[in-house]
Residue, then its C-alpha position, 0 to 999 in steps of 0.5 A: x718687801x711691799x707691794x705696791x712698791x709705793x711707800x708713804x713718807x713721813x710728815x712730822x706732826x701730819x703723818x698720822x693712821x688716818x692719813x695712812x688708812x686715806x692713802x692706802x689704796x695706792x700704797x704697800x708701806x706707810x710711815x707715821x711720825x716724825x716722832x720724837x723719842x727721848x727728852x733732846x729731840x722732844x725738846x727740839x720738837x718743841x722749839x719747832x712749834x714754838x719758834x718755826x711754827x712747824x707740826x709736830x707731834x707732842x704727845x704726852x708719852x709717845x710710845x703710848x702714842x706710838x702704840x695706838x697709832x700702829x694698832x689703828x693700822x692692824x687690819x689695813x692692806x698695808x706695811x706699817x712703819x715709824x719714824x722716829x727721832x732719838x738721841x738716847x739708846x733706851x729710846x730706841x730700844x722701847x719703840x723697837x720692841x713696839x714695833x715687833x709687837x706690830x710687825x711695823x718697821x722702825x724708821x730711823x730719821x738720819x734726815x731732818x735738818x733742822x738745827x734745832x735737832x741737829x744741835x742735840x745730835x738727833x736727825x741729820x745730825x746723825x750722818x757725821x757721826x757714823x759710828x753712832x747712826x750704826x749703833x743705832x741701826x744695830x740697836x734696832x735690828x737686835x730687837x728684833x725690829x726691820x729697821x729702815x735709815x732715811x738719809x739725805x743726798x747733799x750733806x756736806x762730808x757725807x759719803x752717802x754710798x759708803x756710809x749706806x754700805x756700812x748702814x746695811x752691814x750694821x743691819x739697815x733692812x732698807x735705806x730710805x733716800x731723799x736725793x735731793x738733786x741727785x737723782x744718780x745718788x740712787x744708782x750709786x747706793x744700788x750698786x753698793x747695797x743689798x738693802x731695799x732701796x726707797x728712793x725720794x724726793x719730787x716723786x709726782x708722776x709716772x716719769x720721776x717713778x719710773x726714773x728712780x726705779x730705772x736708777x736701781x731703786x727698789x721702790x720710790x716714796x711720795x711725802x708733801x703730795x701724800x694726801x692727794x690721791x690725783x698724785x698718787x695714782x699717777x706715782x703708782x701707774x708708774x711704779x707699775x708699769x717699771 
């Protein structure tokens, strides 16, 4: 799907164009946001900032926002995607339609554990209500959109495997995994998926690419380290000699 097959995680209120032109000469896929949508999630992203001091990006209209980003990103050698927050269909439909008209995947954040977005339904929030997160996976892929699902391991009640499988029948073109301390969660989702399969968390060197890749992992995905191009060539020199 992208090569090389080194994705860039999102950083919410980091993860902008020019962190993605910066890390590009190491990656094939580069995913800006966390963003916030719709009113629930952008009043969560609020309270982040006001209550957590967290980054978040805030801006007075984000598909304006989204727009811009993706088209600072037009010309580079790399994948661009979103991750977005969303708890209102309408929402995710807007940014869908932007990201065909940039040819980006639209990353749907099944992830961020927060209460004050898990409370509005939005990020994590997601993976105990699957008939949702699917509906918002079809939304997305209806739009015509490539829609990835980034998940967590170790979420209590939550069968990853299977809720991955049915991810994928819903339309999900890739599952973007944070594995937590789970690293066999990986293999367990490959051999039920024909999704592409982004493995996360702790990828730092050649040893943890290549464990998750060697686990059926299609690729692997650096977030914290993102701005560090020592990781980064060590992450990539171990994606390519897997």
């Amino acid at each position: 799907m992208f090569e090389p097959r080194l994705a860039l995680a999102s950083l919410s209120g980091e993860s902008d164009a020019q962190w993605a032109i910066a890390a590009s000469p190491w990656a094939g896929l580069a995913f800006l946001g966390g963003l916030a949508l719709d009113d629930p999630t952008r009043d969560a992203a609020r309270e982040l900032v006001a209550e957590r001091d967290r980054s978040e990006f805030l801006p007075d209209d984000p598909f304006v926002f989204m727009d811009a980003q993706l088209g600072q990103l037009a010309d580079l050698n790399i994948e661009p995607g979103f991750n977005v927050r969303a708890v209102e269909p309408t929402a995710l439909r807007r940014a869908a339609s932007l990201c065909v008209d940039h040819d980006a995947v639209l990353e749907i954040n099944a992830h961020c554990r927060q209460p004050e977005m898990t409370d509005r339904g939005g990020g994590q929030a997601l993976l105990r209500e699957p008939e949702r997160l699917r509906e918002q996976v079809e939304i997305v892929s209806s739009a015509g959109a490539t829609v990835s699902v980034k998940v967590r391991a170790e979420v209590d009640g939550v069968a990853l495997p299977a809720l991955s499988e049915s991810l994928a029948a819903a339309g999900a073109d890739i599952l973007h995994v944070d594995a937590m301390d789970s690293e066999p969660v990986i293999g367990e989702i490959a051999d039920r998926v024909d999704a592409f399969l982004i493995a996360n968390n702790g990828v730092r060197d050649r040893e943890t690419a290549r464990n998750y890749l060697q686990r059926g992992a299609d690729a692997v995905s650096v977030a914290r380290p993102s701005d560090d191009p020592r990781v980064l060539d060590r992450v990539l020199r171990g994606v390519q000699q897997s």
